[in-house]
C-alpha positions in Angstrom: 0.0 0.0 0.0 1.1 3.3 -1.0 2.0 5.6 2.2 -0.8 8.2 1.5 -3.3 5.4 1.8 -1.8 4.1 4.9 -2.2 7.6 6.0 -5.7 7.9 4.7 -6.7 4.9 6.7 -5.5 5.8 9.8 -6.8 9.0 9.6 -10.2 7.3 9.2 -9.3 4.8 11.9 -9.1 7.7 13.9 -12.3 9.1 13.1 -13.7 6.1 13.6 -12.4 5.6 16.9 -13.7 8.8 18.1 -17.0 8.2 17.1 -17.2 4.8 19.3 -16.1 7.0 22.2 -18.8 9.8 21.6 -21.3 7.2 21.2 -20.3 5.5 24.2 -20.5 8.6 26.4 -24.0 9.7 25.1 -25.4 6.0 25.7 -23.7 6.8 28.9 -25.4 9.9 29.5 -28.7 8.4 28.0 -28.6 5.8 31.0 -27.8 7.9 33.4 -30.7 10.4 32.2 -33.1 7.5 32.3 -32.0 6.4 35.8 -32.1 9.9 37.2 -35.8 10.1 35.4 -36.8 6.8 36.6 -35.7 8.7 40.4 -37.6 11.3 40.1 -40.7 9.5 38.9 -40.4 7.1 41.8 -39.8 9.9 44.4 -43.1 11.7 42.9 -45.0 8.6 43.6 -43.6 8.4 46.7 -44.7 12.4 47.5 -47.8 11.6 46.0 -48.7 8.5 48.7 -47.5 11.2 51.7 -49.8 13.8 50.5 -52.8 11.6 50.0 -51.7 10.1 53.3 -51.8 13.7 55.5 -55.0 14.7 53.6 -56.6 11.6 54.9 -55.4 12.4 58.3 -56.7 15.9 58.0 -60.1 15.0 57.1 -60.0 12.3 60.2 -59.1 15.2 62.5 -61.7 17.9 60.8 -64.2 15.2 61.3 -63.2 14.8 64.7 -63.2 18.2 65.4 -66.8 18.5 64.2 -67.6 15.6 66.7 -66.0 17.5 69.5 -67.9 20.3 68.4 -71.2 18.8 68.4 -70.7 17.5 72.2 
């Protein structure tokens, strides 16, 4: 092989090579996006069951304040 193919092909080698590392960091950053989504999603549900929790206490106690009320 001539010399300026050898060149050529390493130059594309190289390319290559830095493409496979850019596409490993954004899969990287893809799954750590998803995770960090996946989080969040799970610590909304999780706010979600406290809320619906302390507004079911809250009607409990208005209700027994009406009964202490009524006395």
């Amino acid at each position: 092989m001539p010399e300026d193919e050898d060149t050529e092909l390493d130059a594309l080698r190289e390319q290559v090579e830095l493409h496979e590392r850019r596409i490993t960091e954004l899969e990287i950053d893809a799954a750590f996006r998803r995770q960090t989504s996946d989080d969040l999603d799970e610590v909304l549900r999780d706010q979600g069951r406290r809320l619906a929790m302390l507004e079911q206490r809250v009607a409990e106690l208005v209700g027994q304040l009406g009964l202490v009320e009524d006395d």
